[in-house]
VEXDREN-2710 file (C-alpha; in Angstrom, 1 decimal):
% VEXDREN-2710
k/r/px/py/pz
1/UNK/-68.1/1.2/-32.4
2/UNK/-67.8/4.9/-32.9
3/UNK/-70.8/5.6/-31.3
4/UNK/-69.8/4.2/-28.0
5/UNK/-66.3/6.4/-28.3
6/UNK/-68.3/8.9/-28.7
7/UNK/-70.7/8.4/-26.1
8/UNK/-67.9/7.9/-24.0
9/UNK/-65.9/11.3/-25.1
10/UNK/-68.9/13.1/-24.6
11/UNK/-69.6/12.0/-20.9
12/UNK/-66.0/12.5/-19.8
13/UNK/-65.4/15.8/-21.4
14/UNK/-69.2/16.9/-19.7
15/UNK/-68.4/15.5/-16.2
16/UNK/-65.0/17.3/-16.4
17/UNK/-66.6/20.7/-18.1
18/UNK/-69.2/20.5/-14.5
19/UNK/-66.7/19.9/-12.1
20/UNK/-65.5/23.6/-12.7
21/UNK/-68.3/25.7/-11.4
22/UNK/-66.2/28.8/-11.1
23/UNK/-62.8/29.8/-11.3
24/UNK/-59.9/32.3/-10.3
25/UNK/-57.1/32.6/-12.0
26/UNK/-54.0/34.7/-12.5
27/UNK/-51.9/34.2/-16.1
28/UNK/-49.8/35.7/-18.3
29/UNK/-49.5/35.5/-22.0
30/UNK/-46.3/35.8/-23.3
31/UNK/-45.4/36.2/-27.5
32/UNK/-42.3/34.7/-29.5
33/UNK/-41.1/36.7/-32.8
34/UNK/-42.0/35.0/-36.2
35/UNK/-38.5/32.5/-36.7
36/UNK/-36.0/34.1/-39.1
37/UNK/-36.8/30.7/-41.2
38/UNK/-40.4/31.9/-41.7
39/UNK/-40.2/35.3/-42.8
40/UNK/-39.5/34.2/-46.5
41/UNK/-42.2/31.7/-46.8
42/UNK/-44.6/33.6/-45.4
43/UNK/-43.9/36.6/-47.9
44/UNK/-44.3/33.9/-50.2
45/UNK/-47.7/32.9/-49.1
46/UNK/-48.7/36.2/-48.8
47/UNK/-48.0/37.4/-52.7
48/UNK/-51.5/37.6/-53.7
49/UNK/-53.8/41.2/-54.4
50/UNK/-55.1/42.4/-51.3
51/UNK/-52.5/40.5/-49.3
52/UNK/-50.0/42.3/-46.3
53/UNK/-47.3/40.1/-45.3
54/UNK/-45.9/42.5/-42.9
55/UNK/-49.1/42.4/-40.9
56/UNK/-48.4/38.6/-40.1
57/UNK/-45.1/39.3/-38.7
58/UNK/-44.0/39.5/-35.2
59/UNK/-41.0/41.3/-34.5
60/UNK/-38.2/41.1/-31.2
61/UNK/-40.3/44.8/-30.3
62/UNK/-43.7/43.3/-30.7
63/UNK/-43.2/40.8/-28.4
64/UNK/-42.9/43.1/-25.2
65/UNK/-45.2/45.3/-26.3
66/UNK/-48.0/42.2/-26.9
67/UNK/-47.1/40.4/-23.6
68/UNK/-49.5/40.6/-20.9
69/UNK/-50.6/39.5/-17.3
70/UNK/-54.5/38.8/-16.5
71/UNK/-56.6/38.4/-13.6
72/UNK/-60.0/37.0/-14.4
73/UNK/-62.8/35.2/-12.8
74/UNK/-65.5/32.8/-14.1
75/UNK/-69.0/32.1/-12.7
76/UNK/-71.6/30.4/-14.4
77/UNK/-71.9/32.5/-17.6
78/UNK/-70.5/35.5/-15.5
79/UNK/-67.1/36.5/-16.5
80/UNK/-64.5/39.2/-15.6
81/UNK/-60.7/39.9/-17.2
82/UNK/-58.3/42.9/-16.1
83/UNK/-55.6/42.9/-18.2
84/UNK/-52.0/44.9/-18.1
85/UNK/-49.8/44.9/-20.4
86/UNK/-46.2/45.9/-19.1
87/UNK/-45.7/48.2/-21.9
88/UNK/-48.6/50.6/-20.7
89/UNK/-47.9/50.4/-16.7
90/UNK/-47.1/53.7/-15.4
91/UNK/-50.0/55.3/-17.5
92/UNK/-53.1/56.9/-16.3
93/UNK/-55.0/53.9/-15.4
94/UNK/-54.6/50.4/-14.4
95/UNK/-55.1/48.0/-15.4
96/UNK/-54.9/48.6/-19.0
97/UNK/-58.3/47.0/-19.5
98/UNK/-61.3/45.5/-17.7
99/UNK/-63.6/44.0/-19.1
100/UNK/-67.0/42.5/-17.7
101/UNK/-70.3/40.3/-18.6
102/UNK/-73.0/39.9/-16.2
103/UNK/-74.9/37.5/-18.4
104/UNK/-76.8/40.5/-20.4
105/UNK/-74.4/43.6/-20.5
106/UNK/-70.6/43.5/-21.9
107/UNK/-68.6/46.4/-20.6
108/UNK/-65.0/47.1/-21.3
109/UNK/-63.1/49.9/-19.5
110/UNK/-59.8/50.6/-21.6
111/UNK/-56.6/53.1/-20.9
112/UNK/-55.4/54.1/-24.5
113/UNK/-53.0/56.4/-23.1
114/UNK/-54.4/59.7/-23.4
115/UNK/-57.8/59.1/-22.0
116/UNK/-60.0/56.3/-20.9
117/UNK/-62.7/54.9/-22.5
118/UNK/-65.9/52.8/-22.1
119/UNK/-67.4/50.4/-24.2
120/UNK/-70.9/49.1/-23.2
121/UNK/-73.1/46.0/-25.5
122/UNK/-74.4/43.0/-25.2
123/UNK/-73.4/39.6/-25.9
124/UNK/-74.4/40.0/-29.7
125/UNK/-72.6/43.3/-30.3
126/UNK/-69.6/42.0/-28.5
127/UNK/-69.9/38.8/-30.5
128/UNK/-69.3/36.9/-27.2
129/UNK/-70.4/33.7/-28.2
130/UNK/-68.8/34.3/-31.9
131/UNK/-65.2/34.8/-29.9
132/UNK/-62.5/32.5/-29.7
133/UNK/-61.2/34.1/-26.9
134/UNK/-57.8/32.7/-25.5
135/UNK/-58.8/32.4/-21.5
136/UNK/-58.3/30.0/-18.3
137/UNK/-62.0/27.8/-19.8
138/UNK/-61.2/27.9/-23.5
139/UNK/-58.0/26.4/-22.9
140/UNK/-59.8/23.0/-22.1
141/UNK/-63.3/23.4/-21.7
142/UNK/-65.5/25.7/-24.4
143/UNK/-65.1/26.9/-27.7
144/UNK/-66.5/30.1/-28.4
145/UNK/-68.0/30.1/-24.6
146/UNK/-69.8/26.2/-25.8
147/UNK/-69.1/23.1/-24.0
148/UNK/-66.7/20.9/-25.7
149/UNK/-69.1/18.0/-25.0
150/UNK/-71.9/19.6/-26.5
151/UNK/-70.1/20.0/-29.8
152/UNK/-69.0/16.7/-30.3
153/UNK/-72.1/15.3/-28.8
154/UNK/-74.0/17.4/-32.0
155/UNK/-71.3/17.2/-34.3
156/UNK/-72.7/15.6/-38.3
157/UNK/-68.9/13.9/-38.5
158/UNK/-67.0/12.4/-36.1
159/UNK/-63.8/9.9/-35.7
160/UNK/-61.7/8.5/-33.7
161/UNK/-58.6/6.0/-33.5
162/UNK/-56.0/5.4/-31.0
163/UNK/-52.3/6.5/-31.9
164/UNK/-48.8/6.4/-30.1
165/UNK/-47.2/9.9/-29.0
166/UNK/-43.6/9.6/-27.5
167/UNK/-44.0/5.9/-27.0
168/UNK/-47.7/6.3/-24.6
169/UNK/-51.1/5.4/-26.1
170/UNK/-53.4/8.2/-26.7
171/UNK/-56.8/8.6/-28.2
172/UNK/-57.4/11.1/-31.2
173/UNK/-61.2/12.4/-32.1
174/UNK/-61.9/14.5/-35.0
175/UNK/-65.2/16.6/-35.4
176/UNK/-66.8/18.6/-37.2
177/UNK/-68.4/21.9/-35.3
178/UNK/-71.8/21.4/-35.3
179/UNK/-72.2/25.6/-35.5
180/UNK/-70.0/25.8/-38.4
181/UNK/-69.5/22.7/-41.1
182/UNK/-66.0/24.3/-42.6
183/UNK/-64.7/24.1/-38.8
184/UNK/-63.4/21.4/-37.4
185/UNK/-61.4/19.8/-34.4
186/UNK/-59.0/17.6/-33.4
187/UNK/-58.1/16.2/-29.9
188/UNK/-55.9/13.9/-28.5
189/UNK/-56.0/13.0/-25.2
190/UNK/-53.4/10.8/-22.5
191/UNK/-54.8/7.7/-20.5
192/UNK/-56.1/10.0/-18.2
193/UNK/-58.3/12.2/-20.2
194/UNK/-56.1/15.0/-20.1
195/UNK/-56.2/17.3/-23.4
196/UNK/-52.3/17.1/-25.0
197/UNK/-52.9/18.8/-28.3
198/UNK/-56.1/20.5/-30.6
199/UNK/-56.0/21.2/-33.8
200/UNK/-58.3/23.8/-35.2
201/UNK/-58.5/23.5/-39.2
202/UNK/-61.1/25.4/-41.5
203/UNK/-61.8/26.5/-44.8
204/UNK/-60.1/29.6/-46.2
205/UNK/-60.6/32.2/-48.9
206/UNK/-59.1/30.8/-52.2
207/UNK/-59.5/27.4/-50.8
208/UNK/-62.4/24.8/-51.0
209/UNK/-60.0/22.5/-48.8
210/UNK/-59.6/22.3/-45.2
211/UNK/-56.5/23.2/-43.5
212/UNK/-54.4/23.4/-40.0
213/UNK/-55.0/27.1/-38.8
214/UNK/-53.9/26.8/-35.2
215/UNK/-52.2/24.1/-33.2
216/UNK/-52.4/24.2/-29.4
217/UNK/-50.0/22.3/-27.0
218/UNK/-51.2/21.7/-23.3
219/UNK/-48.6/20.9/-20.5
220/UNK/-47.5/20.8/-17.1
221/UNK/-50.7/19.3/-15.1
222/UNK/-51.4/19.4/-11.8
223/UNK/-54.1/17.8/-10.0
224/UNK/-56.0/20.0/-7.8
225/UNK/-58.7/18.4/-5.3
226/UNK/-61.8/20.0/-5.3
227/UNK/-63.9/19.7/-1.6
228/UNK/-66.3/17.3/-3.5
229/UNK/-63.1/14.8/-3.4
230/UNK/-63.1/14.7/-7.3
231/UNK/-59.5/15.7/-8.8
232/UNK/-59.6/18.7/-11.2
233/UNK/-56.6/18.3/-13.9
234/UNK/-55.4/21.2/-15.4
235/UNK/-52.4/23.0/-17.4
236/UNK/-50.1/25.1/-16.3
237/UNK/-48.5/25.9/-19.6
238/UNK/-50.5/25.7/-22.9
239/UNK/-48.6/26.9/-26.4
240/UNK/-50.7/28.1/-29.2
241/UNK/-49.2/28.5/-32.8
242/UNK/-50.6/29.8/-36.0
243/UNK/-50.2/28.7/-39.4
244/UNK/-50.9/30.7/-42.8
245/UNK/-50.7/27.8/-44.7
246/UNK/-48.1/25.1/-46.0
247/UNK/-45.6/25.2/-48.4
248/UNK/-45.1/22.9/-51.3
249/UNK/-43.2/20.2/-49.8
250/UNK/-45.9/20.4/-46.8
251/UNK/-44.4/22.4/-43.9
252/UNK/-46.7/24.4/-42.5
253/UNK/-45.9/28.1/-42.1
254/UNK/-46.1/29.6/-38.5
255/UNK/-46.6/33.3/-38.4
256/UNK/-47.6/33.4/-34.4
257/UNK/-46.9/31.7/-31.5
258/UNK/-47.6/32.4/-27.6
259/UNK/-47.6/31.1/-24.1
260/UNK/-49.9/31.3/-21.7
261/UNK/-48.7/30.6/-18.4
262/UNK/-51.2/29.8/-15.5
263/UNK/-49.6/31.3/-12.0
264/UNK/-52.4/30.8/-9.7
265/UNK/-55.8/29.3/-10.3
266/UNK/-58.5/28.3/-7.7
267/UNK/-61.2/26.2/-8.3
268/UNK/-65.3/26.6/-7.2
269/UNK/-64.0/29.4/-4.6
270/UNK/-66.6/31.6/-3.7
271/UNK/-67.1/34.8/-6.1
272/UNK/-69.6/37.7/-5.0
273/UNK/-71.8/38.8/-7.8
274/UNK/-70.2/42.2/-6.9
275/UNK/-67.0/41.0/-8.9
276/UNK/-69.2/41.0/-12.0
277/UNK/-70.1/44.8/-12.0
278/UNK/-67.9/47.9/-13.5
279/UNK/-69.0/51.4/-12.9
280/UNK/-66.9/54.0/-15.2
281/UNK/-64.8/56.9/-13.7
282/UNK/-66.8/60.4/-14.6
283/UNK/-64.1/61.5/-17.0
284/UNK/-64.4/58.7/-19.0
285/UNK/-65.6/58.5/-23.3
286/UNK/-68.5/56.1/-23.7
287/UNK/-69.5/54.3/-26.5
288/UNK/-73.0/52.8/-25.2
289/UNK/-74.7/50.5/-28.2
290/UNK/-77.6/49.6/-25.7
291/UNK/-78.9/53.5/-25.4
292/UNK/-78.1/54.2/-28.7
293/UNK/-75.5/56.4/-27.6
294/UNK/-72.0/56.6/-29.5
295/UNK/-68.9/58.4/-29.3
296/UNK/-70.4/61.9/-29.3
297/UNK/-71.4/60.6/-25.7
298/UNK/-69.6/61.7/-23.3
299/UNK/-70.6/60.9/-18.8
300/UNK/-70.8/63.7/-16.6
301/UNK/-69.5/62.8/-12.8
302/UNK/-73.7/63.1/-11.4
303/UNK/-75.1/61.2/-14.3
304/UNK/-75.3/59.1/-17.3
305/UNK/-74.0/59.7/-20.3
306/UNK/-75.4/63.4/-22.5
307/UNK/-74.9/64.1/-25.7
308/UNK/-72.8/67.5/-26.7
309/UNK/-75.2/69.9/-28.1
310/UNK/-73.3/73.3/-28.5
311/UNK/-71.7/74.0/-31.8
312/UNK/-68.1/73.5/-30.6
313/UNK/-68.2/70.9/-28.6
314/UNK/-69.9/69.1/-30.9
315/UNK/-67.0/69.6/-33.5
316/UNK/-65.0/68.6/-31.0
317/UNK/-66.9/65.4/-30.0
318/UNK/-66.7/65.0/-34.0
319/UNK/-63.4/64.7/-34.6
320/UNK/-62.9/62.8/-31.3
321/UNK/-65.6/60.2/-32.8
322/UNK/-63.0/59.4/-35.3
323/UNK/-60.2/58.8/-33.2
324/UNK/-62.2/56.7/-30.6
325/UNK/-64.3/54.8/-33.4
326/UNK/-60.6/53.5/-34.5
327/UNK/-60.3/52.7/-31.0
328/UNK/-63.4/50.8/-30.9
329/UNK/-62.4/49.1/-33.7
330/UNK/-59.3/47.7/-32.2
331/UNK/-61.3/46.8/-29.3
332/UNK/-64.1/44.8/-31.3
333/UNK/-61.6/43.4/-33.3
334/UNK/-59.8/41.7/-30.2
335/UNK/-62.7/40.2/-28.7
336/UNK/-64.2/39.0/-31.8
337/UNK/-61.9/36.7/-32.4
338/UNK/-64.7/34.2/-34.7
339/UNK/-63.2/30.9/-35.8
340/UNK/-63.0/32.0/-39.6
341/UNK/-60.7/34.4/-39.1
342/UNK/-59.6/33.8/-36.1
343/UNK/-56.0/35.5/-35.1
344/UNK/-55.5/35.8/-39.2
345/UNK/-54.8/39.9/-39.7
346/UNK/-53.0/39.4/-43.6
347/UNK/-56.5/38.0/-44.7
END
């Protein structure tokens, strides 16, 4: 019965969810341009108050400018990402951004161009476990930084029936999230237990009814053998798309779509703790939300970070709170990538 498919999901997906203790791994994300095709159904879509169809867009320009190249490393709940994008090399820092979480502390070191900037919180004002993050373990393993297995294995709805997908057998489950009832999940998985396809649908504003937000492809395995003489399967290529909605004769409308590309990848190699700290350059702006200390803080090169207290450079610390809480903004916004609106800027 269900319960048994269940059962048996659950213990497959946790088995291969422990195998992975920690992880290398070098990838790049790449970004296609909304289709021609789209452009006038999704300015159709998008004709409602409030709405900005441009904003869903991705033009030939945006693609280069969005792609970029990661390096990041995973152990236990320890996590570290330094990101490039090509469009910024040559600047005043590299990488672009790094960005690090020791299990209390998030901190984000960022090149905007004219200076670089800090960011310190913790897991809640970085909504780390609120983020559907695109990185090596969410492509198979967590959403939202939880276990796959765990969400099914609470979930109040759950399915499952066997379908054919270019002529091979496959089993499909559907969920609900456990965390969130107007999220929900489905997965279809090869013979070998190997994720081909998820669907991510949820309940939007306007809408009492469920629908297909994001559809990710997973492709290109390889087997890698971990020293325990288990096999670790994983993708080499995954493809995400994103949907505003569907039209009236049911297509679904893709605004977004990108690749991410796994170049290398090592499995349960051995990561110093080290790898998990970041120490900030003394010229650089830091927004600290664990001292209570904002923009107007600013490090000097023999110690943390002082407030300006003299008339003009507090002005100028003023106006340059404006310009790095926009900043901030962008940054937040990027991480906290929540399921609800996840990836969905027009709404």
């Amino acid at each position: 019965g269900e319960a048994d498919v269940r059962q048996s999901v659950v213990e497959r997906l946790r088995h291969q969810e422990q195998l992975v203790r920690s992880m290398e791994c070098v990838y790049e994300v790449t970004f296609r341009a909304t289709p021609a095709a789209m452009v006038p159904l999704i300015e159709e879509l998008c004709r409602m108050p409030g709405s900005r169809p441009a904003a869903a867009f991705i033009s030939t320009g945006d693609q280069a400018h969005r792609a970029y190249r990661a390096h990041w490393w995973r152990k236990g709940i320890k996590e570290r990402r330094e990101e490039e994008r090509p469009a910024m090399q040559g600047r005043a820092f590299s990488p672009t951004e790094i960005e690090v979480f020791d299990g209390q502390a998030v901190k984000t070191l960022a090149n905007t161009g004219n200076e670089v900037v800090g960011f310190i919180g913790n897991a809640e004002t970085a909504a780390w476990y609120q983020s559907n993050t695109i990185q090596p373990f969410s492509l198979l393993y967590e959403f939202q930084r939880g276990p796959y297995s765990e969400l099914i294995a609470k979930s109040p709805k759950f399915s499952s029936r066997r379908v054919m997908r270019q002529g091979v057998g496959c089993l499909e489950v559907s969920f609900t999230n456990p965390n969130w009832k107007e999220n929900s999940f489905v997965l279809l998985f090869d013979a070998q237990w190997r994720l081909l396809e998820r669907q991510y649908k949820s309940v939007y504003s306007g809408s009492d009814t469920p629908r297909i937000g994001e559809i990710h492809y997973f492709s290109d395995y390889k087997d890698f053998h971990d020293f325990s003489g288990e096999r670790i399967w994983f993708p080499r290529r995954a493809t995400y798309r994103y949907y505003l909605g569907k039209t009236n004769d049911g297509r679904l409308v893709e605004y977004d779509s990108r690749v991410i590309h796994i170049r290398d990848i090592k499995f349960n190699a051995e990561i110093s703790d080290d790898k998990f700290t970041l120490e900030f350059p003394p010229t650089t702006r830091v927004f600290d939300q664990l001292q209570n200390l904002g923009p107007l803080a600013k490090p000097t090169a023999s110690g943390p970070p002082v407030a300006a207290n003299d008339p003009l450079r507090l002005l100028l610390s003023v106006l340059a709170t404006l310009l790095l809480g926009v900043l901030v903004v962008v940054i937040l916004s990027r991480k906290a990538r929540a399921a609800k609106a996840s990836h969905r800027t027009e709404t």
